[in-house]
C-alpha positions in Angstrom: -45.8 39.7 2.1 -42.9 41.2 4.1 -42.4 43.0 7.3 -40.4 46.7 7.2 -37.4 44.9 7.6 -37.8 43.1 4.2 -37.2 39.4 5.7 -39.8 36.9 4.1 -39.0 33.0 3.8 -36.9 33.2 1.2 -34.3 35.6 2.1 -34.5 33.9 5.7 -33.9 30.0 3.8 -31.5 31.8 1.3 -29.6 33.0 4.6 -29.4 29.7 6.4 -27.8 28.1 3.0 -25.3 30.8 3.3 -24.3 30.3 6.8 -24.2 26.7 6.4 -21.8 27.0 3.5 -19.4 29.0 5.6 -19.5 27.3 8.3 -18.3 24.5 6.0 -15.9 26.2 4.3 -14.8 26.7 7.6 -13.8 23.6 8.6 -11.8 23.5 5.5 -10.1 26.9 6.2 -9.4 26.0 10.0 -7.2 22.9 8.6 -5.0 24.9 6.4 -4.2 27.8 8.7 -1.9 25.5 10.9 0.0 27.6 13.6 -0.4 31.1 13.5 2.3 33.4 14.5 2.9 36.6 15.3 6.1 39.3 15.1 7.1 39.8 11.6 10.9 40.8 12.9 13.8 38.9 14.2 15.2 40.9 17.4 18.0 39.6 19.6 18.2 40.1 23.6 20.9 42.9 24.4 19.9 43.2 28.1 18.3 41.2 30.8 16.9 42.3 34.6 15.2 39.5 35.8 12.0 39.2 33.6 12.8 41.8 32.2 14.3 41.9 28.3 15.7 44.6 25.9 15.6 43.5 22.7 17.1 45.2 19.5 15.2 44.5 16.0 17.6 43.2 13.2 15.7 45.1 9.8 16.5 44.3 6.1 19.5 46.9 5.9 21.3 48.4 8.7 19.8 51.4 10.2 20.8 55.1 9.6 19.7 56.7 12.4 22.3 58.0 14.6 20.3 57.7 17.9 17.7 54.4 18.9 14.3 54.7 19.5 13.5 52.5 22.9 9.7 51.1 22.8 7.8 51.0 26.1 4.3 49.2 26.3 2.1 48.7 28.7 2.4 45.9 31.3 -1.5 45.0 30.9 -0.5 43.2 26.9 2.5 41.6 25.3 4.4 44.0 23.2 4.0 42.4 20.3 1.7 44.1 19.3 3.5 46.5 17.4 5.3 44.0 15.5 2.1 41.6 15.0 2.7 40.4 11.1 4.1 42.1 8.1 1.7 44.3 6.6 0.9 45.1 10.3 3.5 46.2 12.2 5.0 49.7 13.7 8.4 48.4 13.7 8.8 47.3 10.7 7.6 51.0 9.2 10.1 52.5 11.4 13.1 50.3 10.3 12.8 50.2 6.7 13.0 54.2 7.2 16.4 53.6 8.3 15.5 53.7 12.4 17.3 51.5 14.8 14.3 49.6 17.3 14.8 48.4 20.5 11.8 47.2 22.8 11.2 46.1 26.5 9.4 43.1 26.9 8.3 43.2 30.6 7.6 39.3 30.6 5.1 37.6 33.1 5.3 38.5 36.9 4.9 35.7 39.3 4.6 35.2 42.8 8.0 36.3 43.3 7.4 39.6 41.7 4.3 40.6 43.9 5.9 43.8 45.7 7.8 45.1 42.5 6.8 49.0 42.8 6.3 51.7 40.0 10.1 52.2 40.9 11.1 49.3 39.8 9.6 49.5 36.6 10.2 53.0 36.2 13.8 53.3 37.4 15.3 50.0 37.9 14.1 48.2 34.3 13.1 50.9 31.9 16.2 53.2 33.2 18.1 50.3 32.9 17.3 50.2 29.4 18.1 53.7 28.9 21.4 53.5 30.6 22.1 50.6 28.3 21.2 52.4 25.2 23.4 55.4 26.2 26.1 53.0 26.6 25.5 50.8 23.5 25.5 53.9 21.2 27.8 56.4 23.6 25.1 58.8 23.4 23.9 60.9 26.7 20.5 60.8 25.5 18.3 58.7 23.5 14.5 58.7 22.1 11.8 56.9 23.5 8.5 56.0 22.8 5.9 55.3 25.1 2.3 53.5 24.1 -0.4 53.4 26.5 0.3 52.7 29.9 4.2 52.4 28.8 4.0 56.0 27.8 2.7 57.3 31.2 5.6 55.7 32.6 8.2 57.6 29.4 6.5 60.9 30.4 6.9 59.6 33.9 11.2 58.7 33.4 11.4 62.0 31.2 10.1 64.0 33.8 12.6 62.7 37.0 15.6 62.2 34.0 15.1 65.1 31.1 18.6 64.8 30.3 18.5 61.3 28.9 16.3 61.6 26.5 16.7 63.4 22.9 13.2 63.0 21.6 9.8 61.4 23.3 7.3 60.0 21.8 3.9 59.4 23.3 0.9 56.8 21.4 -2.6 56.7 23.2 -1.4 57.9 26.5 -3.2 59.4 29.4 -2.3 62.4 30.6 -5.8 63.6 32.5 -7.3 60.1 33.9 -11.0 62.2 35.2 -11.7 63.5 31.8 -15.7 62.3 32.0 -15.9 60.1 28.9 -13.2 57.6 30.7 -15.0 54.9 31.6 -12.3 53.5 33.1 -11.6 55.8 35.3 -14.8 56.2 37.2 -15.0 52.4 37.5 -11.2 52.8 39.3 -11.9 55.9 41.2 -13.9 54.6 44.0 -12.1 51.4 44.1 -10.7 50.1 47.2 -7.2 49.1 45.5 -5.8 48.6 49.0 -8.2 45.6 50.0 -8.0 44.6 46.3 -4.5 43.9 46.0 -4.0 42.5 49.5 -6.7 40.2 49.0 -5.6 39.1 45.6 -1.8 39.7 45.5 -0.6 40.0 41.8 -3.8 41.0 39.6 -4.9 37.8 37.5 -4.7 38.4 34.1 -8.4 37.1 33.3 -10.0 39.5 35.3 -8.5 42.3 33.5 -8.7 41.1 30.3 -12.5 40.5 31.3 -12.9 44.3 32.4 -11.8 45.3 29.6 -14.0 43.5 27.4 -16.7 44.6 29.3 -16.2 48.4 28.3 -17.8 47.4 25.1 -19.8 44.2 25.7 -21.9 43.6 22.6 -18.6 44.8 20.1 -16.0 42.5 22.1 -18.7 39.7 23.2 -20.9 39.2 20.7 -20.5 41.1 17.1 -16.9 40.1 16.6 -17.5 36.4 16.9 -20.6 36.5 15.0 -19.0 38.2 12.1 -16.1 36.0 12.4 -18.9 33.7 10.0 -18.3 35.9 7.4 -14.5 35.2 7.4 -14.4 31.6 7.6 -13.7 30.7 4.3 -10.7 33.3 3.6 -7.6 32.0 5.0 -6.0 35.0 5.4 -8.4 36.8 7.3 -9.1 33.9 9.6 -5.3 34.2 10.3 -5.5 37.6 11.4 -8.4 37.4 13.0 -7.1 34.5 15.2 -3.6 36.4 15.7 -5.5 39.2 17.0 -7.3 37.0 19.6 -4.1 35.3 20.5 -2.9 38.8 21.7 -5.7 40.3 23.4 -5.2 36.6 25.8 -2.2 36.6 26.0 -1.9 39.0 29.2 0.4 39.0 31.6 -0.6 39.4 35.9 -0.6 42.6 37.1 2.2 42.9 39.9 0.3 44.0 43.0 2.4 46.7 44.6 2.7 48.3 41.2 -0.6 47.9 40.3 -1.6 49.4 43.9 0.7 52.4 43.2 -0.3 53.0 39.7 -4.1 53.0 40.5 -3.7 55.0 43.6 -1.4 57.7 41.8 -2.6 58.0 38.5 -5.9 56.8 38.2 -7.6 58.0 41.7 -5.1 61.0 42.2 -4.4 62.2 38.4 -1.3 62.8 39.6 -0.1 64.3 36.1 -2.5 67.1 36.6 -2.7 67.7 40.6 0.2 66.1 41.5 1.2 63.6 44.0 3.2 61.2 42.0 6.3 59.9 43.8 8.9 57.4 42.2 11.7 56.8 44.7 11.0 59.8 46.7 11.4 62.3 44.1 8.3 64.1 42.9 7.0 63.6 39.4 6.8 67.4 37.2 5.6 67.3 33.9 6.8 70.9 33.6 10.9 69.2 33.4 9.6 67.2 30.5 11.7 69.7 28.3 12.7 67.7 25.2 11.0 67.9 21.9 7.1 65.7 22.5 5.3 64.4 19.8 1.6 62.6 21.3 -0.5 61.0 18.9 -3.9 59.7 19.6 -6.8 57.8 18.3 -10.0 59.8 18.1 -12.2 56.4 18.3 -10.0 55.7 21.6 -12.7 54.1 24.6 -9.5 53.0 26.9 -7.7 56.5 26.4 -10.1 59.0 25.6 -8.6 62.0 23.0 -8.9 64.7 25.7 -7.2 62.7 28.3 -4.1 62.4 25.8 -4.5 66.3 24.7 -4.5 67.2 28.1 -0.5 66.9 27.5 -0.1 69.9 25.6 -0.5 72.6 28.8 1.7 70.3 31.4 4.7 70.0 29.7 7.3 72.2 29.8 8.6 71.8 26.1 8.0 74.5 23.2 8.4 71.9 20.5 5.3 70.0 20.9 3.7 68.4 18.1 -0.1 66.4 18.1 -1.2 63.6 15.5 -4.4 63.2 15.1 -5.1 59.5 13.6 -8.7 58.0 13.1 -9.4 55.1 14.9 -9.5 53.1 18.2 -6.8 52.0 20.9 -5.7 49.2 19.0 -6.3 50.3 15.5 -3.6 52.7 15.6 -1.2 49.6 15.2 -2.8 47.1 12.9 -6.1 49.7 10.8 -5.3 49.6 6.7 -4.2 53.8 8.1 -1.7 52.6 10.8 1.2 52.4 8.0 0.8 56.0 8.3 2.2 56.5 11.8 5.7 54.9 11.4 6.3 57.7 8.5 5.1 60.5 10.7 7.0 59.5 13.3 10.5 58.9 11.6 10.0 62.9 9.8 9.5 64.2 13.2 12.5 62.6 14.8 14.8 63.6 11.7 13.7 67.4 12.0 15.5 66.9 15.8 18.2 64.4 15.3 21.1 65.5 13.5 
């Protein structure tokens, strides 16, 4: 006798044997993983504000590309995570195609940093970076890739300083932040940011991360860690799964002034769409964003929602846009088995405009 789910004493005694063995295996598997690591790349510092670091990627043969391509991620995760292991990594796809990487690693703010604004981050530290580039290579424009939050802020720099950059590059950026499947949005929209970030200062970490785990509670909570059982006895997997965890913790504090702006501006305003943006008391206008765009998005996206990304095409002022569809979530776009795809895509688009 069984129920419609076909569980009878058997399969459910067969089932505890199983879970017993892994979790014994386990043990076994824990012991020889050691120290996990993450970046599959060496990189060397070229450039310093503060916190702030530029670092260049050293790849296996010199690059060929006659102009850089400068990464800019989002403050709310470490960087890294386009570089996270070998068979897993953007950067590594984009060097071994001949591309020369540089990155800004925005570090950890502190106390000290609480009333950095967008400007700083904006003008001061990733236009420093720029400006550096353009010196480094004696170019008067470079490419740049933004991812996430860090490509709000490229579209952002392209708009105020279109001649300094060749080509951009957009990954799983917003462009519309009230499209109405962004949960994210409607939980910032009503938000009194002002009282928020007065009361806290800088914006711990842990409650961010913890929002953000919250926009899918059973996947993030519960399912990952109970199939993480499954995984126990494979070494390798267990790696990756614990490299992954490392990263999603390892979060930075939100400076408050920036934080204030960006919510306020972006988020509450959509200040891409209606305006309102102001870095340094110069309006931001999509419409200068003339250079060559390629956006690519994840269709499985819950943090940046496809038609908040598409919503790019009809506010810049470009004719050489280009979209990439890619199948999968926010953070699948880097490490997915279909992620190796991306780097390719993007090093045929930037040779078609870089001579």
């Amino acid at each position: 006798m069984h129920g419609p789910l076909n569980i009878t004493p058997d399969r459910l005694a067969a089932e505890a044997v199983r879970f017993q063995q892994k979790l014994a295996a386990g043990l076994q598997t824990l012991r020889k993983v050691g120290d996990y690591d993450y970046g599959a790349t060496g990189k060397e510092e070229v450039w310093r504000d503060g916190k702030v670091v530029l670092y260049r990627y050293a790849g296996a043969k010199a690059p060929t590309a006659k102009v850089p391509v400068l990464i800019s991620y989002a403050l709310v995760n470490r960087p890294y995570m386009v570089d996270l292991q070998e068979n897993r990594s953007l950067v590594r796809g984009l060097l071994e195609r001949g591309e020369d990487v540089y990155i800004i690693d925005w570090g950890y703010p502190d106390r000290s940093d609480r009333f950095l604004t967008l400007e700083d981050y904006i003008e001061r530290f990733l236009g420093g970076a720029v400006d550096e580039l353009r010196r480094r290579h004696r170019l008067d424009a470079i490419n740049l890739l933004g991812i996430c939050q860090g490509g709000a802020f490229a579209l952002t720099y392209a708009a105020l300083h279109p001649e300094k950059i060749r080509n951009l590059i957009t990954m799983v950026t917003p462009v519309d932040f009230h499209t109405p499947d962004n949960m994210l949005s409607h939980w910032t929209r009503d938000m009194d940011v002002d009282l928020f970030v007065d009361t806290l200062g800088n914006v711990p970490a842990d409650l961010m991360n913890f929002c953000y785990l919250t926009l899918k509670p059973w996947r993030l909570f519960v399912q990952k860690y109970v199939g993480l059982v499954d995984i126990l006895d494979d070494p390798g997997a267990l790696e990756d799964f614990l490299r992954m965890e490392k990263w999603i913790f390892d979060s930075p504090d939100q400076a408050g002034e920036a934080f204030r702006q960006f919510i306020k501006q972006y988020y509450q305003g959509n200040g891409f769409l209606e305006g309102g943006i102001e870095i340094g008391g110069r309006e931001v206008d999509l419409g200068f964003v003339d250079m060559p765009v390629l956006n690519i998005y994840a269709e499985q996206d819950h943090l940046v929602p496809p038609d908040a990304s598409r919503a790019l095409r009809e506010v810049v002022g470009t004719d050489d846009y280009t979209e990439l569809s890619f199948r999968g979530g926010h953070i699948g776009i880097y490490v997915s088995s279909r992620a190796r795809e991306v780097p390719a895509t993007i090093h045929d688009w930037l040779a078609k405009r870089t001579r």
